[in-house]
N, C-alpha and C positions, 0 to 999 in steps of 0.2 A: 504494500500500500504506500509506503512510503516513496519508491521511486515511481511510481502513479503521479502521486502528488508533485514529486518533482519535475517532473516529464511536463506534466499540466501546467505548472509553475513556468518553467520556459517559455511552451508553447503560446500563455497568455501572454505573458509580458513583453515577450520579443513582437508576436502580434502587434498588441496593444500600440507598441512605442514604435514599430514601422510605422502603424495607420497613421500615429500622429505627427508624423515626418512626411509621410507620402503625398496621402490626402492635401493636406492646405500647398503643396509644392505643384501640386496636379493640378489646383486650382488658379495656383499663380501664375505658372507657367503655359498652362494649356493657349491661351491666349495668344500668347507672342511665338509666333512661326520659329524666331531663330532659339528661345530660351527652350521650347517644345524640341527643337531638333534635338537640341545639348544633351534635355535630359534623360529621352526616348534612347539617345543612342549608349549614353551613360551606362541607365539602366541595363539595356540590353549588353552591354558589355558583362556589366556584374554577373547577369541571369546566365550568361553562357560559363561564370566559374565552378566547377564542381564545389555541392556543398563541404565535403572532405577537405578540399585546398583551400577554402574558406576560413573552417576552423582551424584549421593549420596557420594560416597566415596570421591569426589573432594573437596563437602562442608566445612569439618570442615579446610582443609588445603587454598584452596582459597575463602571461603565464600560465596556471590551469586553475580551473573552476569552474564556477559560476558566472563570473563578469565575462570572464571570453568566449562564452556556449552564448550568452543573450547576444552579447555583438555582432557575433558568426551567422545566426539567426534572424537578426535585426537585416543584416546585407542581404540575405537570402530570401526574406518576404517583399523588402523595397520593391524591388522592378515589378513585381505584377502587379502590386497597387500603383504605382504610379503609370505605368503605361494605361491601366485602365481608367485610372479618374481623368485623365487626357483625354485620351477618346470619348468616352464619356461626356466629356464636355464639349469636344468638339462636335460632337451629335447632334446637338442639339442646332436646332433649325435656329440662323440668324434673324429672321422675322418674327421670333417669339419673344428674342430680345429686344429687337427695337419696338416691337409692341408692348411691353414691360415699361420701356424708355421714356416709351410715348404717354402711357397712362399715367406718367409720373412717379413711377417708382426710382428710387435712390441704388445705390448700387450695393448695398449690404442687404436690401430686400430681393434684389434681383438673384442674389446668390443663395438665401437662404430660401425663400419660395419661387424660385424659377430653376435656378441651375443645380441645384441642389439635390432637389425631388427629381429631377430628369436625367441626373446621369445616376443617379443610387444603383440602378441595376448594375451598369457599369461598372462602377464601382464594389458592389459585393459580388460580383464575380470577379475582380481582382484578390478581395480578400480571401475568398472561396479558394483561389489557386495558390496564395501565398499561405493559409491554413495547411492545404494539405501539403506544402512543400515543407515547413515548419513542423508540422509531426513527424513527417520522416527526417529530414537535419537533425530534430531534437536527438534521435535512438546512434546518429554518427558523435552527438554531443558528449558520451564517455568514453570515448578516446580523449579527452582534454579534460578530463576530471567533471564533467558539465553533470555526471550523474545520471538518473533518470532510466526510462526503461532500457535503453540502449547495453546498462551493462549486463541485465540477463541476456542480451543476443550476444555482445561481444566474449560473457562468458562461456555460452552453451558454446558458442562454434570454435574456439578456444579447446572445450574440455571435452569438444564431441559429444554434448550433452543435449541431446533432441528436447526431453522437456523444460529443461533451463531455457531454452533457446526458445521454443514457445510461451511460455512464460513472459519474455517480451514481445515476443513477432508478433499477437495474438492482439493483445489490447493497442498496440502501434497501428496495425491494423482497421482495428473495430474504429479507433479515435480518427481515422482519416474516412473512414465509411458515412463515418455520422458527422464530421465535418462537411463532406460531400453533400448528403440529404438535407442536414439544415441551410447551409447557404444554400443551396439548389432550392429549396424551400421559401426564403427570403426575396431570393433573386426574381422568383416566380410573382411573389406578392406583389413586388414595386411596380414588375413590368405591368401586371395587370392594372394596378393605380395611376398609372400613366396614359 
């Protein structure tokens, strides 16, 4: 239970603390062609790193634990939120906004009830792909001491221990199924609210 807890432990907070890097950068930048190109191709650079050389790269700078499993994590959920809140935004038909413009709305309202509610699908299918990329990183996270279920797999295949080794593959698994079905869930709502 305990490395459950830990496993969970990562995968929210690295989550969490992508979204809130990504998200408002998506926002910012979607906009301007050339800041858009930057960060699309950025991102896309990151996404093409294995998550392995990922956490490896973290080591020599934060050593092992915890701090260097969330940061490894953190690089590994960025790109597909931010490529989605982009497109996402660019979605959205120019005419909704200058109709926005025109009824007088301000631009803090234009983002929270226009651009906002219209790219959300877009955007939790970003989250939806950095979720489940973030449960699997998490189980490579004990190779750097990050803990979590990763060390029953790295133990069982180690010690040739099929049910040690299930023990983590099992709920790694199950947590990326059901990551799947709720945003896939979510994703379904917005579109339809739209």
């Amino acid at each position: 239970m305990v490395a459950f807890n830990r496993h969970m432990l990562m995968c929210v907070i690295s989550l969490g603390l992508a979204a809130l890097i990504s998200i408002p950068t998506g926002f910012m930048v979607a906009r301007s062609p050339r800041a858009a190109f930057v960060s699309v191709n950025t991102a896309g650079s990151l996404r093409s790193i294995p998550s392995l050389a990922i956490l490896a790269a973290t080591m020599p700078f934060l050593g092992i634990g915890l701090l260097p499993s969330l940061v490894a994590l953190i690089v590994l959920a960025i790109p597909p939120l931010l490529l989605n809140t982009i497109l996402g935004i660019r979605e959205i038909d120019p005419a909704v906004l200058n109709a926005a413009k025109g009824m007088g709305m301000g631009r803090r309202e234009i983002l929270w009830q226009i651009e906002l509610p219209l790219a959300m699908p877009s955007i939790i299918t970003g989250v939806r792909t950095s979720a489940i990329q973030v449960i699997g990183g998490a189980a490579l996270a004990s190779f750097i001491g990050g803990g979590g279920l990763g060390d029953f797999v790295n133990a069982g295949i180690a010690l040739m221990n099929m049910p040690r080794l299930l023990v983590g593959a099992l709920p790694i698994a199950l947590l990326a199924i059901v990551a799947e079905i709720l945003f896939g869930w979510l994703e379904r709502r917005f579109t339809q609210k739209r």
